[in-house]
N, C-alpha and C positions, 0 to 999 in steps of 0.2 A: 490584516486578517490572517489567519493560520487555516491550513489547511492539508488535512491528512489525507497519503495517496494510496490506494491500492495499488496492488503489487502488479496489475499489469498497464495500469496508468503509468506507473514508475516506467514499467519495459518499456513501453510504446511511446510514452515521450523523449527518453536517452536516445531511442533507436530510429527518432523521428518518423514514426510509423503513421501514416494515412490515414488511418482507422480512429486519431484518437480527435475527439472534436476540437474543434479549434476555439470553443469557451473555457475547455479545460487546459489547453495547451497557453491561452493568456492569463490564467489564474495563476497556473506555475510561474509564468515567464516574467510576471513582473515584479519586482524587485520590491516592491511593499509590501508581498504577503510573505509570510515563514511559511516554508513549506517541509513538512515531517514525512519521516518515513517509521513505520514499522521495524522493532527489529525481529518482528514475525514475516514480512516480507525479504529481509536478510537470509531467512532460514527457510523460508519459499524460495526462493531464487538458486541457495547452496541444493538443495535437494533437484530440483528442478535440473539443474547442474550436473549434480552426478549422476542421475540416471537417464542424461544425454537428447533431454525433454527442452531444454537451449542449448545453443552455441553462445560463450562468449568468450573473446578476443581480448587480448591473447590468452589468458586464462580466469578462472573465477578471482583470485587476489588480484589481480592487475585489473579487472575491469572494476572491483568494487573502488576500489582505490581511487580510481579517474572518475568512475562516475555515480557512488554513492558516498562514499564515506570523506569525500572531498569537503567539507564544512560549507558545502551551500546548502546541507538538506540538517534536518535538527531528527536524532535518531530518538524514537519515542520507544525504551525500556518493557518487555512485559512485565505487568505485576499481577499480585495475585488477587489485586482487586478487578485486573480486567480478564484473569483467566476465570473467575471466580461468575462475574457475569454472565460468561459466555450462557452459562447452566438456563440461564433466562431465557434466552433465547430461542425462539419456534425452528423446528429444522423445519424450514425451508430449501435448505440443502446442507448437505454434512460437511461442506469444505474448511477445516480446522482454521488455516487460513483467513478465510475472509471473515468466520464468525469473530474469531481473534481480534481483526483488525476492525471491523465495525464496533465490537463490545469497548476498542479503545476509544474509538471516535463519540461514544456515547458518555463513557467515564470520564473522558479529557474535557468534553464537548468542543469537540471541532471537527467542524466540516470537512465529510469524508467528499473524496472525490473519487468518482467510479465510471465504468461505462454498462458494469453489468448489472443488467435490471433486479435481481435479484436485492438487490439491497435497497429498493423499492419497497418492496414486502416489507423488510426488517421494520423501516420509517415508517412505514405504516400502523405499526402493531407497537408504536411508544407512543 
């Protein structure tokens, strides 16, 4: 099964953070599913980054390095059929982000995994 992760599903699993449920942490975790990343979460995280909104260790190139761009994760391209979606989309909330990343989970069709309810709403309204 393939399964696409919001961007702070991505943090809080790398960082083994408490917070993230532990159905989504064996989704990632086992070795049968493909698990993608946005490369709108790349560019969430770079941003996030420079304006000191995360720390990461030792720096942003070395962390992506070890723990994204390491070929266990499959990086999913924007195109301008999934920015072109986005337009579709009810604001529910303005986060370029995540409308980004859910518009790709709808065009790919694969299972986004999240923990914030807002993308509730979104699956609601297709």
């Amino acid at each position: 099964m393939q399964y696409l992760l919001d961007t702070n599903v991505l943090l809080w699993y790398i960082q083994g953070d408490k917070r993230l449920p532990q159905s989504i942490q064996s989704f990632i975790s086992n070795p049968e599913n493909d698990i993608l990343i946005s490369a709108a979460s790349i560019w969430e995280i770079s941003i996030k980054y420079s304006l000191k909104q995360i720390e990461l260790f030792p720096d942003l190139e070395s962390y992506m390095e070890k723990y994204i761009l390491n070929g266990l994760y499959k990086i999913i391209n924007i195109g301008s059929e999934h920015a072109m979606y986005v337009s579709k989309l009810p604001f529910h909330h303005r986060d370029p982000f995540d409308r980004l990343i859910f518009a790709q989970s709808v065009i790919e069709r694969i299972e986004l995994l999240y923990t914030d309810h807002i993308f509730d709403k979104y699956k609601s309204d297709l």
